[in-house]
C-alpha positions as CSV (number, residue, x, y, z in Angstrom):
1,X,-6.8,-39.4,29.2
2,X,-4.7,-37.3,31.0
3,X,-2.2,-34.7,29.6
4,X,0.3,-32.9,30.7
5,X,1.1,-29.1,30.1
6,X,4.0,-29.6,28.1
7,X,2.5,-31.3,26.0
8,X,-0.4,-28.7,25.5
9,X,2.1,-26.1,25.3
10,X,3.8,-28.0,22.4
11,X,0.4,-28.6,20.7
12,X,0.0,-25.0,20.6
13,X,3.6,-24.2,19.3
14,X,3.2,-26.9,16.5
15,X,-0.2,-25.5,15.8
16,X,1.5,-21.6,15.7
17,X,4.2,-22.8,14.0
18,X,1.8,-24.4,10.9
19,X,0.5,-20.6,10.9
20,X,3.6,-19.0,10.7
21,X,4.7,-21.6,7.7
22,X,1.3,-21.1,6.4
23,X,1.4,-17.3,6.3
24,X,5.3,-17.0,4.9
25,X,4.1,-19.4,2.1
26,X,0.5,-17.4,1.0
27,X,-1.0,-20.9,1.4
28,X,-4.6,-20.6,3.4
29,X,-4.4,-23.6,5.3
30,X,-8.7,-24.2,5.0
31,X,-10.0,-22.2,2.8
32,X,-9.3,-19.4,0.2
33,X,-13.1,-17.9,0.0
34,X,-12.7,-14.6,1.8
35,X,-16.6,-14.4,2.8
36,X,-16.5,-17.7,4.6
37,X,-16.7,-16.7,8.1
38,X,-15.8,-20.0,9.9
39,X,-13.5,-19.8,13.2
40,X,-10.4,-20.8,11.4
41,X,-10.5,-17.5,9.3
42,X,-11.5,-15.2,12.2
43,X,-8.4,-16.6,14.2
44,X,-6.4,-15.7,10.7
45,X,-7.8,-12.6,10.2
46,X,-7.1,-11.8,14.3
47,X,-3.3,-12.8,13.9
48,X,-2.7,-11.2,10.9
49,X,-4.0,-7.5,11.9
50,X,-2.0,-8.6,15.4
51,X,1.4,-8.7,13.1
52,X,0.3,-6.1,11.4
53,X,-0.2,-3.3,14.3
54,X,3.5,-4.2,15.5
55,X,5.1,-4.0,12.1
56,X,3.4,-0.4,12.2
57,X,4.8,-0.1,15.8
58,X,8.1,-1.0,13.6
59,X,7.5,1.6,10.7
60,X,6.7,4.5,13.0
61,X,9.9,3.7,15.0
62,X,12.0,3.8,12.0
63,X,10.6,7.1,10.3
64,X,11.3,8.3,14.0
65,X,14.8,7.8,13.2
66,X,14.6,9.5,9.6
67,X,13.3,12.4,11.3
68,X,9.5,11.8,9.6
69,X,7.4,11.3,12.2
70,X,6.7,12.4,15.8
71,X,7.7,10.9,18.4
72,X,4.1,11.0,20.0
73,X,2.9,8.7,16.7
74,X,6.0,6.8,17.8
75,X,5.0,6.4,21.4
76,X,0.7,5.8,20.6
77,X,2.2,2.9,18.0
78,X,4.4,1.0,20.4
79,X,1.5,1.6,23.1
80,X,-0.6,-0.1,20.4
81,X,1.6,-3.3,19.5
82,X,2.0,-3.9,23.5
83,X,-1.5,-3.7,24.0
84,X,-2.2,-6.2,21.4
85,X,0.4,-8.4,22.1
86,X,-1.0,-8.4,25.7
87,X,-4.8,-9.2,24.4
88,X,-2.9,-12.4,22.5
89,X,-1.8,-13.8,25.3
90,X,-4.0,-13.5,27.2
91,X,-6.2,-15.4,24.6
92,X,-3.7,-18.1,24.1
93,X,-3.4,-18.2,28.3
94,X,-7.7,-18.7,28.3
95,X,-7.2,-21.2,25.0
96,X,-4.7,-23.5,27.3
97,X,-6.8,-23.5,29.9
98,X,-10.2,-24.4,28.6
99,X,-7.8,-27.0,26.5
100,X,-6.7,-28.2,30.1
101,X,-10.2,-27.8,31.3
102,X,-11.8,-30.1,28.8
103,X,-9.0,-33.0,28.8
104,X,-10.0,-33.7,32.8
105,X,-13.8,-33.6,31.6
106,X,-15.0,-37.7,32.8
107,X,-15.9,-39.5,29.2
C-alpha cells in the first residue's frame, strides 16, 4: 500500500484540525480522567502547554506596549514561543517520517 505525501500531510492536518475543534469545544476527544497517562493525553497535555507558552509570548508583548513589563521579559518570551514552536515541528517532521517509514514496511 503505497501512499503518497499529500496524503500524509492531509492525514495530519485532519488529525490537527480534530484537536483544534476538540480544544475550542472543552470536549476531551478519549478520555476525561486526568491521571490516565495514555499517549493521547501526553500529546494533549504537550500541545496545550505549546499554545500556552506563545499566548504568554503574546501577553508579555502586549504589557510591553502598556508600559508593564521589560522588554528583556518580552524578548526571553518570544525566544521561548520560537523555541517551542521549533521543538513541534520538528516532532510533527520525525511523526511524518516514521508514518512514511512504516507505510513502505513489506506486509
Amino acid at each position: 500500500m503505497a501512499v503518497d505525501f499529500n496524503t500524509a500531510v492531509n492525514a495530519y492536518r485532519d488529525a490537527a484540525s480534530a484537536v483544534r475543534d476538540a480544544g475550542k469545544t472543552g470536549q476531551v476527544a478519549e478520555t476525561a480522567d486526568p491521571n490516565d497517562s495514555s499517549f493521547a493525553n501526553m500529546v494533549k497535555g504537550s500541545l496545550d502547554n505549546a499554545v500556552a507558552t506563545g499566548e504568554h509570548a503574546e501577553q508579555m508583548t502586549m504589557a510591553r506596549l502598556a508600559g508593564e513589563a521589560s522588554t528583556m521579559d518580552v524578548v526571553t518570551a518570544v525566544a521561548n514561543a520560537q523555541h517551542t514552536l521549533e521543538t513541534v515541528v520538528a516532532v510533527r517532521d520525525k511523526v511524518l517520517t516514521a508514518y512514511q517509514e512504516i507505510l513502505r514496511m513489506p506486509i
